[in-house]
N, C-alpha and C positions, 0 to 999 in steps of 0.2 A: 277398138282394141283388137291388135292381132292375134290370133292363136299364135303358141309355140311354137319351135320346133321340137324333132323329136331330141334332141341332143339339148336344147332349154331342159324340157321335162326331164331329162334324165339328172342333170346336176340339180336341179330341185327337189327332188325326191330321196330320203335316207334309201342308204343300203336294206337290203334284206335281211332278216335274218341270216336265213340259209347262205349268205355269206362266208358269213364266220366260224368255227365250232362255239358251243356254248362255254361261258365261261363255268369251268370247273374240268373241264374233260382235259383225259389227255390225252396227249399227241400219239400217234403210235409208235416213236420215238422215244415217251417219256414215261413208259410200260414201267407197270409196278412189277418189280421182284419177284419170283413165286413163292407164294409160303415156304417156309420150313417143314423139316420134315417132323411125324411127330418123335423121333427118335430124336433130332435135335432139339426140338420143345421141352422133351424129358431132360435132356442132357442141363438146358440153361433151366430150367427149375429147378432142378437140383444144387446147381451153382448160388444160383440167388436165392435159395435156403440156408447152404451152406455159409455165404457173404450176410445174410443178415443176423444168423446166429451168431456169426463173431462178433458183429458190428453189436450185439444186442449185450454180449458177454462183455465187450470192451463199455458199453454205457451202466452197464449194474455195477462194474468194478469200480468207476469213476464217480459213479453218483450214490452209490449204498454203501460197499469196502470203505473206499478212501475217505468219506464223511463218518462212518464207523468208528475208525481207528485216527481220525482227526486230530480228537483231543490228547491224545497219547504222546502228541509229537508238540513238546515243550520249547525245540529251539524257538529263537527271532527269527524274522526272517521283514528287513524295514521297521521295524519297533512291534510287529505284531506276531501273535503265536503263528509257525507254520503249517497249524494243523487250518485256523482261519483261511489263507489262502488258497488250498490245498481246496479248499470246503465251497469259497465262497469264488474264486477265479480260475485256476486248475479246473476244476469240473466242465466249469462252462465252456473252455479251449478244447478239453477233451469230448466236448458234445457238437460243438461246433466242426471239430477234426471231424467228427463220427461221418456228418454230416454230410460233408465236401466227399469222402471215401467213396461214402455209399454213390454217393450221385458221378463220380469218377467211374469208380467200378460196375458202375450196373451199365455206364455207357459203354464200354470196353466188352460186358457181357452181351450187350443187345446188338451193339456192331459184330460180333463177333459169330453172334447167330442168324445174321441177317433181317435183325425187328429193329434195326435203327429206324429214329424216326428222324424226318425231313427236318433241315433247319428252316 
């Protein structure tokens, strides 16, 4: 058997590590953002207190008030009282809206303070 050449050995042999960078790193191209400042931090906290107290105001009104004052509301509405739908479909459209808002608006507030995060 003959020995190699150096160029045999070489396509035999994997790369190095030290090849490549490690997976997870990143490029110096692909440089994360600098934090925010904490006067920006304060600023979007305060926002996203402000957006979940509404969001929290418009879920008590839909799920406690409007189930409250339910049975009050005598029209038909499809052969059933309209306090029932109000109680039993209404609510849950109105939890579901809450829902998509929140996650609308907090993306809008997080791009907006520079903490988006990566798709």
């Amino acid at each position: 058997m003959q020995p190699k050449g150096r160029r045999e050995q070489q396509a035999d042999t994997p790369p190095s590590p030290a090849a490549a960078p490690p997976r997870g790193t990143a490029l110096p191209s692909e440089a994360a953002p600098a934090p925010a400042s904490a006067a920006a931090l304060a600023v979007h906290w305060r926002r996203t207190c402000w957006l979940t107290a509404v969001l929290l105001l418009v879920w008590f009104l839909a799920g406690f008030v409007g189930v409250y004052f339910a049975a009050d509301l005598r029209q038909r509405f499809f052969g059933w009282p309209l306090g029932f739908w109000m109680a039993s479909q209404g609510a849950l459209l109105v939890f579901l809206a809450v829902v998509v808002v929140y996650a609308w608006a907090m993306g809008r507030l997080d791009d907006a303070a520079g903490l988006a995060e990566e798709p």
